[in-house]
N, C-alpha and C positions, 0 to 999 in steps of 0.2 A: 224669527228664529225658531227653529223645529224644536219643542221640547222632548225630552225622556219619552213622557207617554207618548207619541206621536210614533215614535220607533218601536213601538209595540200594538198600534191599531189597528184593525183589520183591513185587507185588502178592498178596495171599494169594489162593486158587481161591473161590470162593462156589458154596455148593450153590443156592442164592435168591439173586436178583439184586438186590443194596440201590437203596435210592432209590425205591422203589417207596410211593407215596403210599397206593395202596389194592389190597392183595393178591387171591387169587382167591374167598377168603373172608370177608372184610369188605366194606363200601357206603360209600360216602359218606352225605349228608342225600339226603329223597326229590327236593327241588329241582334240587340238583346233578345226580343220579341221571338225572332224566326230559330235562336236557338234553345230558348224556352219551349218554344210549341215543339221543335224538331225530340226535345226531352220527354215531353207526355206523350207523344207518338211512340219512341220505345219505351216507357213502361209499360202501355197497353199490350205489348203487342203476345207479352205472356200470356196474358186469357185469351186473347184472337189465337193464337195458336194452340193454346194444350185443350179447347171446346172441343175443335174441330178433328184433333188429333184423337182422342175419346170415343168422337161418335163414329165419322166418316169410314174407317178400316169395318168397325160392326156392321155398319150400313151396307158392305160389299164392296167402298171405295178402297183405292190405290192413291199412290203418290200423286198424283195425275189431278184425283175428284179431291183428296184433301188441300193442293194448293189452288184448286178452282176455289175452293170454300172459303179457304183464308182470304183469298184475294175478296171472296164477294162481304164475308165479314167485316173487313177492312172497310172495302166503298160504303157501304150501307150507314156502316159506324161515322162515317165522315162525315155522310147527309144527316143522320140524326146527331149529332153533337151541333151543327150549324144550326140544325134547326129548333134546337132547346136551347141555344146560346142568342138566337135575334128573336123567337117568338115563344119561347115554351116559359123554364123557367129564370130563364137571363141570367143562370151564374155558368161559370166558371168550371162543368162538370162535363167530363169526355163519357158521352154513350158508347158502352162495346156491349158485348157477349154474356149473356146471364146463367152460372151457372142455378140458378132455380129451374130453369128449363132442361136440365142433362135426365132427369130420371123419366120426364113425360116422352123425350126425343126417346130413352132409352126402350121406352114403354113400348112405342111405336116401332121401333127398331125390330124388336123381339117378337113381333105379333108373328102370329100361326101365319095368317094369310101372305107372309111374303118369304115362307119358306118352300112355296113352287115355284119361287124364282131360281132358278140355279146358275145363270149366270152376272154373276158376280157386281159387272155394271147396270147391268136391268135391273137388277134389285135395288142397287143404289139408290138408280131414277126413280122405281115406285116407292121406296121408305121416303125418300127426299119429299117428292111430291105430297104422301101422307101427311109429313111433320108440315107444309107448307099451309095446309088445308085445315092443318089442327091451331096453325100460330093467324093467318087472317081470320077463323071464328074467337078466336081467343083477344083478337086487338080489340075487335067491337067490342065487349065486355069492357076494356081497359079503357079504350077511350069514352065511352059512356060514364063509367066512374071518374074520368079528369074529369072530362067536359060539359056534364049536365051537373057539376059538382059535388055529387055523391063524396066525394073525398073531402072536397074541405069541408063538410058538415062533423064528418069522423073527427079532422085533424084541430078542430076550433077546442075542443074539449083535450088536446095533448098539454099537457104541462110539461115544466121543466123537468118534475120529477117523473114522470112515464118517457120522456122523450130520451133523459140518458140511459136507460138499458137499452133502448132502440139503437141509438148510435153508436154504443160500445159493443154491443152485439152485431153490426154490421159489418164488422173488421174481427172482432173475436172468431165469430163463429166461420170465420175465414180461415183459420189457422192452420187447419189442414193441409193448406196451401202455400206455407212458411218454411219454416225449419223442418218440416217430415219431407218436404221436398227437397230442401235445402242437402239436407242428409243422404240422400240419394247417391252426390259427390260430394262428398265432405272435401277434396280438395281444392275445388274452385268453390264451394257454396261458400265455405266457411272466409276465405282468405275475401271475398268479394262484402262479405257482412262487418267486419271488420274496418276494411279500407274505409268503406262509406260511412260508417259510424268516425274513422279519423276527420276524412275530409270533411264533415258536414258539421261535427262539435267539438273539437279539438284543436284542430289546423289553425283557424282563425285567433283561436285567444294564444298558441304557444309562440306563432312565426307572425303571430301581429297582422297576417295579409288582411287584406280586404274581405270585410264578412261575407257581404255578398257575394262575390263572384267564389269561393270555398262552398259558401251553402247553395248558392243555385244551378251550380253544373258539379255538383258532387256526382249527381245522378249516371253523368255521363261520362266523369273523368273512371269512374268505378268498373263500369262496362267496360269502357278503352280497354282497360290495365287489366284486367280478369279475362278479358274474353282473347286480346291475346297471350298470357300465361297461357288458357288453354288450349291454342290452336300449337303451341311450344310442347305441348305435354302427349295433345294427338300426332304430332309430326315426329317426337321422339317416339312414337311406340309407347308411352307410359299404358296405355290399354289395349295394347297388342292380345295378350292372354287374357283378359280380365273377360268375367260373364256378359252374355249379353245383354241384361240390366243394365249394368255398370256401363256399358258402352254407347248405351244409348244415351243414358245421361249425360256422361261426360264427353266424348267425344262430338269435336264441332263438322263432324262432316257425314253422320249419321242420321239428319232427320230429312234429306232425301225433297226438300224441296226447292233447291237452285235447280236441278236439273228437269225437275215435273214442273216448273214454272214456266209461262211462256214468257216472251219476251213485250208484247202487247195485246192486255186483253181489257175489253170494257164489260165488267161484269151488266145484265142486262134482265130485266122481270121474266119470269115464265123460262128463263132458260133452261131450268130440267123438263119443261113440261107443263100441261094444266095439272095444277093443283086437285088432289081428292080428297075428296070431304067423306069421315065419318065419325058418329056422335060420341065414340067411346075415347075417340084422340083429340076430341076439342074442350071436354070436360076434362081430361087430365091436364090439358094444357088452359084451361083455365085454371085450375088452381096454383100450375107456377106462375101465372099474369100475377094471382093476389100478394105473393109470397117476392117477387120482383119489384111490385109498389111500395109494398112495407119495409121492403130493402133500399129503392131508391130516397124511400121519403128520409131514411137517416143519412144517406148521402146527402144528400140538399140540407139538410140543417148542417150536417160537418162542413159544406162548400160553402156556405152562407159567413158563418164563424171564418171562414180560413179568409176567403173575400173580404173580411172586415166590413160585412153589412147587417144592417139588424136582420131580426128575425126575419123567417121569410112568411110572409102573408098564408092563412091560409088558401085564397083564393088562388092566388100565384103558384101553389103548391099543388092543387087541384089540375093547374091550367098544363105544371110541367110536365103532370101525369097523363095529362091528355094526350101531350106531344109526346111523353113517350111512348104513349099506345099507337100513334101513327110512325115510331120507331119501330114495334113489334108488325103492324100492318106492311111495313116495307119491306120487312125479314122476312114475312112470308111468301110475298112476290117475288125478291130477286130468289129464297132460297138459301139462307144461313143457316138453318137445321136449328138456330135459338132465336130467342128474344134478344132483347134489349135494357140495358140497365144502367144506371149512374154507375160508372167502375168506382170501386173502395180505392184502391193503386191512386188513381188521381189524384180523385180529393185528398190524399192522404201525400202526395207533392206539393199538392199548392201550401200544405204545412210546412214541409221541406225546405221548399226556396222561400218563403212569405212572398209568395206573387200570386194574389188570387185576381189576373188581370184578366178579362171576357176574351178582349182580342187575344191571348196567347194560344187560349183552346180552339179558338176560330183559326189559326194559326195549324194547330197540331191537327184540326180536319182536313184543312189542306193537304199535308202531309200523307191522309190516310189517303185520301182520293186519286193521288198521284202515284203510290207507290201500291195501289191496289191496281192501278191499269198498266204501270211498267215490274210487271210481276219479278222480272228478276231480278230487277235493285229490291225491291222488298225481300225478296226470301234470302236473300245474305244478311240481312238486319234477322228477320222471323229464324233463321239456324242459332241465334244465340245462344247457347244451352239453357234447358230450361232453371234448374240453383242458380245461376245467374241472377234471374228473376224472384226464384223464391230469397233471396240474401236479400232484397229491393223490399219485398213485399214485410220482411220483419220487422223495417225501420218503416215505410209508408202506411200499414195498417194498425202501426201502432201510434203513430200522429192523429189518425182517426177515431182510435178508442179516447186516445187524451178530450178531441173534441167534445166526446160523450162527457166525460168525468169534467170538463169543465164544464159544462150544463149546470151542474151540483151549484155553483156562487148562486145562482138563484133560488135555492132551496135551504130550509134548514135541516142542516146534517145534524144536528143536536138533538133531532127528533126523532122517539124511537118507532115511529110513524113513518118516516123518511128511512129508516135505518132498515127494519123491515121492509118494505116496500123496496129499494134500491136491492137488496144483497139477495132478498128470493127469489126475482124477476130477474137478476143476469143469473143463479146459479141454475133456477129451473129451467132457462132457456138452455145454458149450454147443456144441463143433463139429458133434457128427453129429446136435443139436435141428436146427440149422441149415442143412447139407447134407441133411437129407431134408426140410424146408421148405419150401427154395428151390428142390430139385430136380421135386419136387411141383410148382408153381405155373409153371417155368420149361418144363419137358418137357413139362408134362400127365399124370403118373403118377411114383409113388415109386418109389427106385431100387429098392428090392427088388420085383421083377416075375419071373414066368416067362415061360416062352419064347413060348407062348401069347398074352400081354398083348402081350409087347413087336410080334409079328407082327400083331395088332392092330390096334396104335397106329401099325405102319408103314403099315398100307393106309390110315390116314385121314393126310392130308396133314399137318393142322393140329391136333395132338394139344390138350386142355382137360384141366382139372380133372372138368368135370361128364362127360367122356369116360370119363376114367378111373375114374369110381365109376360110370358109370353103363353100361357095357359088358352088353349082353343074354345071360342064360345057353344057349348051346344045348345042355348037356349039365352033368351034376353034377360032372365032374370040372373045367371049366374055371369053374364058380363055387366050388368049394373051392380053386382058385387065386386067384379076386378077391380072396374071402373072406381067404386068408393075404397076399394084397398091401395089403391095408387093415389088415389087423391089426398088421405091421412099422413101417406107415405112423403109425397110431397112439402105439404105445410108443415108437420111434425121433425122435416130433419133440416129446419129453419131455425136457427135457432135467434135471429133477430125477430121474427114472426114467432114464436111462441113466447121470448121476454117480452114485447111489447105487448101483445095479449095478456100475461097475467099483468103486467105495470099500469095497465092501462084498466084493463077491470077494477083490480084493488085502489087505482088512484080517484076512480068514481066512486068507488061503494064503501071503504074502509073511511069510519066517523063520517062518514056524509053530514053534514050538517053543522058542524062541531066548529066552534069558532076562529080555531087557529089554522083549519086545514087549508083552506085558501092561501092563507101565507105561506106555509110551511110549504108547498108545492110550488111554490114559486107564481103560483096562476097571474097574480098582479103584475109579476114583472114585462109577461108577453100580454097582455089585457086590450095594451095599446096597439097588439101590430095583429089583433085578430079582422080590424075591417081595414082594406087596402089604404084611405085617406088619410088614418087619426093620425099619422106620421107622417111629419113632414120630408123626411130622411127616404120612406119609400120608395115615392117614385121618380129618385137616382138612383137607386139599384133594380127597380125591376119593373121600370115602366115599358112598354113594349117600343121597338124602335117606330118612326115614320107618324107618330101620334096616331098609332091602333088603338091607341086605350081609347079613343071615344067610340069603338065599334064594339068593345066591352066592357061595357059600364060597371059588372059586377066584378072583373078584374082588376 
């Protein structure tokens, strides 16, 4: 019999997050299955469309080149999710589109040497080609750091208390991409944020239904009912007169890609072209590889938790980094104009429905592969409006930050050790994401510039963004200053990559030695899952399929 004090004792730590209906190794039935996967297929499909929607028009493209792109975003994304899901790192996490890659593509976008292009699709093909040349020099880099394990040397030293500002910064410094979008149309964004918050915590406990089937096609009953209100709201004329802002958000018959879609295409390598290589767009585009690892690597711990599977190795962690580096190597062959990344949206479902089942994502690749080569069923799904998604993205990025803040049960929050460390690593990250952002877009060039730039950007009255990337070299030494001013630019408006940087400095150096800091940081709790075997629970979640593991012993 439970006494008094028992109803007052703390929660116990969990290595696997209970409640979880279907782990990272088991499936539901194939029915359930095919419309789970068919749910992470459209929440992806936000980022696959607003990347390409950003660059492609700059690039010189038309309707035409941005649903070729979406479509090759789409296949590519299908191949790498299958291929981190049977050999990378076996959870649960849908590879798309990385926005850490928008400012390097942008870089390249705006360069001097592709403004003797003047017609409109030639240019396209030669920036395409450019970004191609700069994202396969950039996978080497990536893949070297999985696969020669450069990374999990990093990641053995992550504690619980460095690893939750990484995590909560992985969806935070998303935010952007929520409600400022969402607001855009306040009348579908809002009405679509609400619904889903009914259906997903509310429906279940007031009308008694079935938990499950309320929490795990919330996702899609939301869409349904939003996205026709607003085909109701386009066909009455409700944005007949409204701005063309307003129009493009809101209206579902304005993003122009049912009709630039073809009907059968198989996106295919090299199809813009051979790829060119030069050293100033591979060095940009390496530092969004480092700033897309540090982002994926808090994906994998949120998918890991959502899966209900221990820690993830770091070996494993290293291994899925590798595979994602043969994700970015793929993106530069067929021509995606981005990398590749663990989407936040995902992981940030599999909290939604509690199904962090392998097969569902292996499921939703299928999906992408299909409806990337019959391009016109896809782009009536990709016309969704985009609030739609930002309303999606409020409640999915914010199941991700939770994952971070539950990290903490393995730390003591009592410590002002832990307190410090926790509260200056998320606010520094989100401050200096947001001071080199805003200083970018407000000045026309990042703060971190040399003296060169800034003399520059004084002789032109009215400093730009496309100025600032796009400054002509007359000499090697003032392009290896661009080159480092886009680079800072890059890492600096991270802001999952600069909290994990200070969490991660101050959680090695601050009392080093000191007898409690080992506890207090939680270190003892993952101790056990730093080498792949000590665990017997392992290798069911993340042994590789076909018995590879004995072809990688250190995996």
């Amino acid at each position: 019999m439970a006494t008094k004090t028992d109803d007052f004792a703390p929660f116990p730590v969990k290595d696997q997050l209970p409640g979880v209906e279907f782990c990272v190794s088991s499936s539901p039935n194939w029915p359930e299955g095919i419309v789970l996967g068919f749910q992470h297929y459209i929440v992806m499909l936000g980022t696959t469309v607003i990347i390409p929607s950003i660059l492609v028009p700059l690039m010189g493209g038309g309707d035409v080149e941005k649903a070729e792109v979406i479509n090759t975003v789409l296949f590519v994304s299908g191949i790498n999710t299958l291929l981190q899901s049977l050999f990378g790192s076996r959870l649960p996490v849908v590879m798309g589109a990385s926005y850490a890659y928008v400012i390097p593509a942008l870089y390249i976008t705006f360069s001097y040497r592709f403004t003797y292009y003047l017609h409109p699709h030639l240019r396209f093909e030669e920036t395409m080609r450019a970004i191609q040349g700069a994202l396969i020099i950039a996978s080497i880099i990536h893949m070297i750091t999985g696969f020669f394990g450069l990374w999990r040397i990093l990641v053995r030293f992550l504690t619980p208390l460095s690893a939750a500002p990484l995590v909560i910064l992985t969806a935070v410094g998303l935010v952007a991409l929520a409600f400022p979008q969402l607001a855009r149309c306040i009348e579908i964004g809002l009405p679509a944020l609400i619904i889903l918050i009914i259906l997903s915590q509310y429906l279940p406990h007031l009308f008694k239904c079935k938990r499950s089937i309320c929490e795990q096609f919330a996702v899609l009953f939301t869409i349904a009912i939003v996205w026709a209100y607003a085909e109701i709201l386009t066909a009455a004329g409700a944005y007949d007169k409204r701005p063309d802002s307003t129009q493009l958000s809101c209206r579902t018959d304005r993003s122009g890609l049912i009709s630039a879609s073809p009907w059968v295409r198989i996106p295919y390598p090299l199809q813009w072209g051979r790829p060119s290589f030069h050293a100033s767009d591979a060095f940009a585009m390496m530092a969004a590889t480092y700033v897309a690892i540090v982002e994926t690597t808090g994906s994998f711990i949120a998918a890991s938790r959502f899966g209900s599977a221990t820690h993830i190795p770091p070996s494993v962690l290293s291994r899925g980094i590798g595979w994602q580096g043969i994700g970015v190597l793929l993106g530069g062959l067929f021509g995606t104009a981005t990398g590749s990344t663990a989407l936040v949206e995902n992981t940030g479902l599999l909290g939604l429905t509690k199904v962090g089942s392998r097969r569902v994502v292996q499921i939703a690749a299928g999906f992408m592969i299909f409806f990337s080569i019959f391009g016109k069923f896809g782009a009536v799904l990709a016309s969704i409006p985009l609030p739609i998604f930002a309303a999606l993205y409020c409640v999915l990025f914010a199941y991700v930050a939770s994952a971070g803040l539950g990290l903490l049960q393995f730390c003591n929050i009592n410590s002002f050790r832990t307190k410090f460390i926790l509260g200056f690593s998320i606010f520094i990250g989100l401050s200096v994401a947001q001071y080199f952002t805003e200083y970018l877009f407000i000045s026309g060039r990042g703060p971190v510039h040399t003296r060169t730039s800034a003399v520059s950007v004084q002789e032109k009255q009215k400093p730009s963004l496309s100025f600032f990337l796009s400054c002509p070299c007359t000499d090697s030494f003032w392009c290896c200053q661009r080159q480092f001013n886009v680079i800072m630019q890059v890492i600096f408006s991270s802001a999952a990559t600069v909290g994990v940087m200070a969490a991660f400095l101050l959680d090695c150096t601050h009392s080093y030695g000191h007898a409690s800091v080992r506890r207090d940081s939680g270190r003892h709790w993952w101790e056990k899952f730093r080498v792949y075997h000590t665990d017997t629970r392992t290798e069911e979640f993340y042994a590789l399929p076909y018995n590879l593991n004995r072809f990688f012993p250190s995996f």
